[in-house]
LOTI-19752 format. One record per residue: residue number from 0; y, x, z of N, C-alpha, C in turn. Coordinates in Angstrom, 3 decimals, m for minus. Atoms other than C-alpha are relative to their C-alpha. Layout:
BEGIN
(r NUM; (Y; X; Z); (Y; X; Z); (Y; X; Z));
...
# end
This chain:
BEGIN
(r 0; (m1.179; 0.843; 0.000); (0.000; 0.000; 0.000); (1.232; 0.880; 0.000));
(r 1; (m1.046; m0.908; m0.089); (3.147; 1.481; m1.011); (1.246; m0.118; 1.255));
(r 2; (m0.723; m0.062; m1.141); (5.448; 2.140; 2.357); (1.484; m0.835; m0.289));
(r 3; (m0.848; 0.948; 0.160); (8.378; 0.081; 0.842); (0.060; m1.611; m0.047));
(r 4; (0.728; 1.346; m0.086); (6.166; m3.318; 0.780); (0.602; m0.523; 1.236));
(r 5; (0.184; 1.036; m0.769); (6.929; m6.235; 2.590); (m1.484; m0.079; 0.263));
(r 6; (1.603; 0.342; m0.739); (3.879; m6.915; 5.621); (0.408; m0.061; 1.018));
(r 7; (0.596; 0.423; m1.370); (2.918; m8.102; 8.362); (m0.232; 1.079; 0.803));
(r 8; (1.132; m1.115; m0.542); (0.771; m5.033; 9.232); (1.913; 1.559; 0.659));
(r 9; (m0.969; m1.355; 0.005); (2.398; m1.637; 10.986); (m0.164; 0.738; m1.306));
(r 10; (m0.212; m1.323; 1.057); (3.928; 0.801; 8.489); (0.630; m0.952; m1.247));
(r 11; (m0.353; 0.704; 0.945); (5.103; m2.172; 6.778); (1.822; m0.505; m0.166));
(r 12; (m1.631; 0.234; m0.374); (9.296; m3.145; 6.018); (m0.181; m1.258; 0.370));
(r 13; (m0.319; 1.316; m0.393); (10.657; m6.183; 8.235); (0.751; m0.294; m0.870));
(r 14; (m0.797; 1.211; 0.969); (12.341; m8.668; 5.717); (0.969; m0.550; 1.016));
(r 15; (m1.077; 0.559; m0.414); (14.125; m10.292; 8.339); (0.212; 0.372; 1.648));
(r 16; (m0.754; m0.907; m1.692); (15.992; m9.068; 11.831); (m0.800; m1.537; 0.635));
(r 17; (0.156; 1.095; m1.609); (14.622; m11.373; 15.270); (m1.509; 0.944; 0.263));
(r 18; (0.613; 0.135; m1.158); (12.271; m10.754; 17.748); (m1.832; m0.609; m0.447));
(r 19; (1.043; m0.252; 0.595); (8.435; m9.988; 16.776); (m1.201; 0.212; 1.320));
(r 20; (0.733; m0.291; m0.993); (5.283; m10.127; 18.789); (m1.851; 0.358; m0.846));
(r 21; (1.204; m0.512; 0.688); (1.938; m8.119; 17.802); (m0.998; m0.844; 0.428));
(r 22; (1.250; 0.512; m0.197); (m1.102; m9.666; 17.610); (m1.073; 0.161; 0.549));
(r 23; (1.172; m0.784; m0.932); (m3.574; m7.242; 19.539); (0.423; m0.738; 1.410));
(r 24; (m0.417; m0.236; m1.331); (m1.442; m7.143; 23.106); (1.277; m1.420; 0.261));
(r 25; (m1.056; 0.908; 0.377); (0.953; m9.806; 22.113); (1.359; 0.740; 1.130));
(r 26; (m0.789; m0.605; m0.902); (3.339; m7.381; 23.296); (1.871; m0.228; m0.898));
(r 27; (m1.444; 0.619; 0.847); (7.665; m8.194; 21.999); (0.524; 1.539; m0.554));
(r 28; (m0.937; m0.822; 0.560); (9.825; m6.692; 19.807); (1.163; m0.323; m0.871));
(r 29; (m0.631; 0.497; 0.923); (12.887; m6.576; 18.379); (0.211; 0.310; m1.089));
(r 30; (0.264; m1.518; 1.218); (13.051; m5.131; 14.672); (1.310; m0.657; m0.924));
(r 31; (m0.654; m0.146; 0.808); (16.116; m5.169; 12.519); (m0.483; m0.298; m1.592));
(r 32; (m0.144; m0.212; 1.421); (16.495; m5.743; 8.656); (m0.311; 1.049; m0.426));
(r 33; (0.229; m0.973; 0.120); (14.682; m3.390; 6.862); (m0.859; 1.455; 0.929));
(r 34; (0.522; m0.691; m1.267); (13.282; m1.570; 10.081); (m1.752; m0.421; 0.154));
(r 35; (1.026; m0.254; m0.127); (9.585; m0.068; 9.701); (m0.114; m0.726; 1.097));
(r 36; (0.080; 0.523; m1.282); (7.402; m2.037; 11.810); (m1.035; 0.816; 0.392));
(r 37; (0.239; m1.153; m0.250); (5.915; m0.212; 14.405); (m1.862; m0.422; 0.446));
(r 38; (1.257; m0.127; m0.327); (2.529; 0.747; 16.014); (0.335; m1.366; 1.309));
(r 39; (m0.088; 1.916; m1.010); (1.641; m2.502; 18.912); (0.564; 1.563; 1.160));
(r 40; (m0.705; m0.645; m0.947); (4.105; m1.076; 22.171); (m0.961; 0.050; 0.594));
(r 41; (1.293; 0.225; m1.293); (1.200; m1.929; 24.785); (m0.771; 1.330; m0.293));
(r 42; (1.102; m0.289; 0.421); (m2.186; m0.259; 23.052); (0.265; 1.401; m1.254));
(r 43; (m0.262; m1.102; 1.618); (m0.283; 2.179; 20.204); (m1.379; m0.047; m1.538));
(r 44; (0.969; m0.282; 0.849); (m3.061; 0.917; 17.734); (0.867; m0.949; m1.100));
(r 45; (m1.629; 0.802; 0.937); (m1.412; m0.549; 14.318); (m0.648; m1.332; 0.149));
(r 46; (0.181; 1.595; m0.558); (m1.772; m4.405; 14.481); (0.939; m0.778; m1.238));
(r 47; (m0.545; 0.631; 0.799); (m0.288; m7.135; 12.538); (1.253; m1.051; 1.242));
(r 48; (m1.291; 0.491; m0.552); (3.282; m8.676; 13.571); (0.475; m1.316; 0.047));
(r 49; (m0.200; 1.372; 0.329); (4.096; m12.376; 13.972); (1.996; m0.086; 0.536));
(r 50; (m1.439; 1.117; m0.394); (7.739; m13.844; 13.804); (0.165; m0.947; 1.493));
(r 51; (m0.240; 0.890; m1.071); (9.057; m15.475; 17.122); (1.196; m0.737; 0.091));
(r 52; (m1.359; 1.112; m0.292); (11.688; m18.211; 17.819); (0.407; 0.622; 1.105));
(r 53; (m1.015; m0.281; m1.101); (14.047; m16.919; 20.402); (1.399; m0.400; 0.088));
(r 54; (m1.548; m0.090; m0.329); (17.690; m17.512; 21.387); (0.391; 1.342; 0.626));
(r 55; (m0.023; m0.945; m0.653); (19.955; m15.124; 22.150); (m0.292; 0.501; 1.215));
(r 56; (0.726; m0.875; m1.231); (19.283; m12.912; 24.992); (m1.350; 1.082; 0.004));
(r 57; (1.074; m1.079; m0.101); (16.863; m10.215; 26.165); (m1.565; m0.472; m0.139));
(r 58; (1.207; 0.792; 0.012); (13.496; m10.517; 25.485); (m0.751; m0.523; 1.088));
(r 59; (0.604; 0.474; m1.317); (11.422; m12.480; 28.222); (m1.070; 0.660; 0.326));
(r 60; (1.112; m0.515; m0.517); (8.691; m10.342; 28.076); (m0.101; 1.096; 1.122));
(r 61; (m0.204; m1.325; m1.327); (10.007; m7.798; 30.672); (m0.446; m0.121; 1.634));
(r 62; (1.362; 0.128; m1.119); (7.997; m9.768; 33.652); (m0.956; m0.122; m0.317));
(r 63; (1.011; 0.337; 0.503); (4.851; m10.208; 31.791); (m0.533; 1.935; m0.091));
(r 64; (0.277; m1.063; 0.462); (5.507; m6.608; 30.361); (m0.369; 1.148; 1.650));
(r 65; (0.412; m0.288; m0.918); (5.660; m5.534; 34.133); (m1.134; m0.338; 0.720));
(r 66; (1.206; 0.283; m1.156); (2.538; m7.256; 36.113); (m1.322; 0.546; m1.168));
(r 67; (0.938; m0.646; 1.117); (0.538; m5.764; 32.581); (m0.180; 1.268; 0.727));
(r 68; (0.088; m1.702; m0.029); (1.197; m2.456; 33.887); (m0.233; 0.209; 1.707));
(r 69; (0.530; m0.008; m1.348); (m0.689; m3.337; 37.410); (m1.590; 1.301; m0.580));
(r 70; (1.167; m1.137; m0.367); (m3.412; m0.677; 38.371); (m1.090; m0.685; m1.186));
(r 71; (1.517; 0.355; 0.683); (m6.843; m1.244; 36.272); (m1.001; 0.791; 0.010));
(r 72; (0.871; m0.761; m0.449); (m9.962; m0.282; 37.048); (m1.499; m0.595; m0.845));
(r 73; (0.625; 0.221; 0.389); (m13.121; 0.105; 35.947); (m1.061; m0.972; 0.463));
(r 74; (0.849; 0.845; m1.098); (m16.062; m2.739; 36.888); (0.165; 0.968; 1.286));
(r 75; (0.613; m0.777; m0.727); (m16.977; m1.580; 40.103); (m1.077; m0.543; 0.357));
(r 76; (1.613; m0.624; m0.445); (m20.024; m0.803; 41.647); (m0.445; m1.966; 0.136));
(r 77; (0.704; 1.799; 0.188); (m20.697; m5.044; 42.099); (1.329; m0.550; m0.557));
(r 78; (m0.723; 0.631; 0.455); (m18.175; m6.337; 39.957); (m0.470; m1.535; 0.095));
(r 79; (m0.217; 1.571; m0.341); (m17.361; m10.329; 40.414); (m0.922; m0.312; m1.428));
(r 80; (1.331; 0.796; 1.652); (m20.783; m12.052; 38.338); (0.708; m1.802; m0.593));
(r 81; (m0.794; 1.336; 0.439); (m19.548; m15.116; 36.029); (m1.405; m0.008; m0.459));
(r 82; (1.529; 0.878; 0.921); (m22.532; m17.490; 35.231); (0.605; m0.403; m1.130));
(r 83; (m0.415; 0.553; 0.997); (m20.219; m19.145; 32.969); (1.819; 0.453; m0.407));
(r 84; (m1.351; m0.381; 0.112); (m16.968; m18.936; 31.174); (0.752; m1.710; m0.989));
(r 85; (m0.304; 0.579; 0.659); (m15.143; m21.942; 29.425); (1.640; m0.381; m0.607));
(r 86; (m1.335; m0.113; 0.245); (m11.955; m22.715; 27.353); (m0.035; m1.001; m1.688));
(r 87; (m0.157; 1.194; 1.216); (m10.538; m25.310; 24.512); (m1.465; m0.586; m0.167));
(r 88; (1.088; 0.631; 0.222); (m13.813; m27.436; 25.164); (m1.187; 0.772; m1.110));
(r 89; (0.995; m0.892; 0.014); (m16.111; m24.562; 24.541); (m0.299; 1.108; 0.722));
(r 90; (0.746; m0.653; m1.513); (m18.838; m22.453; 26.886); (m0.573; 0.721; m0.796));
(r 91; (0.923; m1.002; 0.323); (m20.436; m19.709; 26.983); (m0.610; 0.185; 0.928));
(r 92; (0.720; m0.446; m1.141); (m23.444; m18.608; 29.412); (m0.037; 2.000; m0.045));
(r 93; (m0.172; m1.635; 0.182); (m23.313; m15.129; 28.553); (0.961; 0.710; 0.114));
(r 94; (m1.201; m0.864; m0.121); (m20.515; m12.799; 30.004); (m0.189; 0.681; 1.045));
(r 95; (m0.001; m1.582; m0.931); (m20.278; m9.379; 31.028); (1.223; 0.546; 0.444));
(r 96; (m1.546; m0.093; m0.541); (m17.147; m8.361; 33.249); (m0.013; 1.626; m0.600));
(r 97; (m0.426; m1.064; 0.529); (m15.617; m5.419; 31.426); (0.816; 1.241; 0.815));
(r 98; (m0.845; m0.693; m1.057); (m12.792; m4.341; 34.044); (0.270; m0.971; 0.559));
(r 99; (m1.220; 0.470; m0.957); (m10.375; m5.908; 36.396); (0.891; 0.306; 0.577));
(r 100; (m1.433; m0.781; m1.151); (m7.320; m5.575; 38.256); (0.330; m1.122; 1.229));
(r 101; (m0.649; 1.476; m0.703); (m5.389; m7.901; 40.533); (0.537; m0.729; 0.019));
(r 102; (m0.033; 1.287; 0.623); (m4.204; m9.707; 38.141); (m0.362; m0.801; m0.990));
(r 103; (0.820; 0.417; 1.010); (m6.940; m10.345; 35.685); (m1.341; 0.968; m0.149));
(r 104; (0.895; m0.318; m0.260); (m10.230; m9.733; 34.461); (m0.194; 0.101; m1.778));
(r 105; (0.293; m0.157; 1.642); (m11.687; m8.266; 30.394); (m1.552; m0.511; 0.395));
(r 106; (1.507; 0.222; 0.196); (m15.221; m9.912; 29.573); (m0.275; 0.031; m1.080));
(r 107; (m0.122; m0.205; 1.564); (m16.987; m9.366; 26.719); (m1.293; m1.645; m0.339));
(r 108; (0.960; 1.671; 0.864); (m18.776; m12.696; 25.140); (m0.251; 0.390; m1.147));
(r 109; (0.406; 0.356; 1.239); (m20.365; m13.406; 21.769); (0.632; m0.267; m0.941));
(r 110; (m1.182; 0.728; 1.199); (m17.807; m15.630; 20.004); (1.314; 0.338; 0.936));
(r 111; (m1.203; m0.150; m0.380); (m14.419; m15.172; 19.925); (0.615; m1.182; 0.259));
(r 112; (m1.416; 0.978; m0.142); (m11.211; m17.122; 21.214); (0.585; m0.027; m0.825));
(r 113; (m0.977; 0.217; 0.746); (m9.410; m18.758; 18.674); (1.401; m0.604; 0.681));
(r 114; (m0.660; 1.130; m1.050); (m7.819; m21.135; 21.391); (0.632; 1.020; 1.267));
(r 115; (m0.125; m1.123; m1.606); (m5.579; m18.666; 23.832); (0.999; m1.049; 0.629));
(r 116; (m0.275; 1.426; m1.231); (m5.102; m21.171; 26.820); (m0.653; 0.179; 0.723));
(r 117; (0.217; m0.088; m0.928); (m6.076; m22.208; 29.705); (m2.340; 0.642; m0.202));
(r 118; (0.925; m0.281; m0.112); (m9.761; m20.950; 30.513); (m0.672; m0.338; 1.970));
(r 119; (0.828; 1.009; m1.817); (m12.459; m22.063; 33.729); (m1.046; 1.441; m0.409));
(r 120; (1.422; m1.406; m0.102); (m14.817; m18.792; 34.873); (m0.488; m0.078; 1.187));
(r 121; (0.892; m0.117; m1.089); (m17.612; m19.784; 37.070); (m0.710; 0.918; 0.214));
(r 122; (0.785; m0.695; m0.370); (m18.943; m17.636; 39.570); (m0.799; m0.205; 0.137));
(r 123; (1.214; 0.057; m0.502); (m22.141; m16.884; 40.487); (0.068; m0.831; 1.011));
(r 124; (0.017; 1.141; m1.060); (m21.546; m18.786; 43.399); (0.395; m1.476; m0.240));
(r 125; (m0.012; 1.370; 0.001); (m20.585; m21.883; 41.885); (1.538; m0.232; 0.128));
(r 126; (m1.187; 0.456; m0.182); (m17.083; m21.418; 42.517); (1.360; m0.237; m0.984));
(r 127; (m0.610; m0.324; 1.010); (m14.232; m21.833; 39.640); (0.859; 0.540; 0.408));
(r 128; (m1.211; m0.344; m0.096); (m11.379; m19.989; 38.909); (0.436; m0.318; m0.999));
(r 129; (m0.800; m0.054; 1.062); (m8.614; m20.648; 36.411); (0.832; 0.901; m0.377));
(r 130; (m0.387; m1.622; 0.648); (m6.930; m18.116; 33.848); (0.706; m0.734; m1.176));
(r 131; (m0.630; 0.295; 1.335); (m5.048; m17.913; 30.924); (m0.448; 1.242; m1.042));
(r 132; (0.371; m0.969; 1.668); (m6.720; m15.978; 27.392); (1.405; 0.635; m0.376));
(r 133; (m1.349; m0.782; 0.371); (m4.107; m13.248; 26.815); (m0.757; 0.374; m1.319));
(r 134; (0.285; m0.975; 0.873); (m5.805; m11.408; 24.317); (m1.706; m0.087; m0.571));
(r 135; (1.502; m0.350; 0.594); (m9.506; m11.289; 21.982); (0.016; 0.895; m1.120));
(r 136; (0.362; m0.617; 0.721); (m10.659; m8.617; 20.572); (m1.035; 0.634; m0.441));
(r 137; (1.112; m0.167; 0.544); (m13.743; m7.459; 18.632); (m0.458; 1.538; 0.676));
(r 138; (0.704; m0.939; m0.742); (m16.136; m4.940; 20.406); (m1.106; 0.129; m0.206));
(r 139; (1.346; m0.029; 0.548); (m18.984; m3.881; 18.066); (m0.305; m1.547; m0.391));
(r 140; (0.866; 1.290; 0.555); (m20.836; m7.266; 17.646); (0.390; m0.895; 0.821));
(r 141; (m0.471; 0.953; m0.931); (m19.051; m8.981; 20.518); (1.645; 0.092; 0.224));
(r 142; (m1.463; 0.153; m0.303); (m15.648; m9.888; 21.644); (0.585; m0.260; 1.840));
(r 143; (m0.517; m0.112; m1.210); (m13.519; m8.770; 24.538); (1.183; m0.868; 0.385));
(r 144; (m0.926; 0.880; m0.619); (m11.398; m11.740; 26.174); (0.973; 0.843; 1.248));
(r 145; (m1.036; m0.422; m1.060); (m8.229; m10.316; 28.280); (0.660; m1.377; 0.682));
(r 146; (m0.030; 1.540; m0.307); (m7.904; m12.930; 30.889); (1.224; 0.007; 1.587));
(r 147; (m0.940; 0.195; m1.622); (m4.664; m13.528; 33.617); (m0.860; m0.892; 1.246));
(r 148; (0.525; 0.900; m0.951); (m6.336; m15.190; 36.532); (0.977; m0.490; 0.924));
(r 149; (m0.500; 0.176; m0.881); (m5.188; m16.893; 39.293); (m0.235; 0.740; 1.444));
(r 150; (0.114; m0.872; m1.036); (m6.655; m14.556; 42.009); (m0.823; 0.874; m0.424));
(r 151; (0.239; m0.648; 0.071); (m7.561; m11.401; 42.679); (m1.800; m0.223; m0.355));
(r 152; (1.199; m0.556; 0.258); (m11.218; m10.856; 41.115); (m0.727; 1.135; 0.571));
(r 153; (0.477; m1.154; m0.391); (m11.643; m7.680; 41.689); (m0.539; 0.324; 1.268));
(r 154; (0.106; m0.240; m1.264); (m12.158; m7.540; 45.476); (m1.041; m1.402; 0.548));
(r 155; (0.787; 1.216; m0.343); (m14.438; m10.675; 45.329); (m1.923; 0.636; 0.087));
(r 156; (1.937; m0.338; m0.084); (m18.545; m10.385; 46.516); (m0.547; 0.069; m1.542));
(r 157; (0.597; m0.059; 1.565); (m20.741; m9.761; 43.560); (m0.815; m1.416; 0.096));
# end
């Protein structure tokens, strides 16, 4: 693709100035007329760029962009077991906890999220929690869900 093209994709020219959010990390940006678009801010991997409606002012992502950049860790040694996971009136029994922090949790499932919304992740114990689908992305033959929760995971019994 020649580097003067109109795209979506990084490495590609913005056509029109406002306020841009990548598709991997759904992380913001603002990009000027003409102004290469860049690698995703979050993840630095190239990504494809979507148009956003905003009014003036700063972008809103600067509390989102902060509680992102909480500690993260790897499972640990009994990471929190989900029998189930569900979201836009579809389940899965199969999910493996990837990481966590203390304010969310990566699992990797089968099928992907088309639907990023609310989500229900039963524990092993029977108990639910609710979350919000930040992010799906492909992981070999499966797909990794990035998920906000409402409480800490991480520090929960296996």
């Amino acid at each position: 693709m020649n580097g003067n093209q109109i795209s979506t994709k990084t490495g590609g020219i913005n056509d029109v100035a406002g306020y841009y959010v990548s598709a991997c990390c759904r992380s913001e940006v603002f990009l000027g007329e003409r102004e290469k678009k860049p690698r995703c801010l979050d993840c630095g991997k190239p990504t494809e760029w979507g148009m956003i409606l905003r009014r003036k002012g700063a972008p809103k992502s600067s509390a989102r962009h902060d509680s992102r950049r909480t500690e993260r860790r790897s499972s640990p040694e009994e990471p929190p077991r989900l029998s189930r996971i569900e979201w836009g009136g579809f389940g899965l029994n199969e999910v493996r906890v990837v990481n966590c922090s203390p304010t969310g949790i990566a699992v990797e499932v089968s099928d992907p999220a088309i639907f990023f919304g609310d989500v229900a992740l039963t524990l092993e114990s029977g108990e639910l929690v609710s979350g919000v689908i930040r992010y799906c992305r492909p992981s070999d033959a499966k797909y990794v869900l990035g998920i906000v929760c409402n409480k800490d995971l991480a520090n929960q019994p296996g």
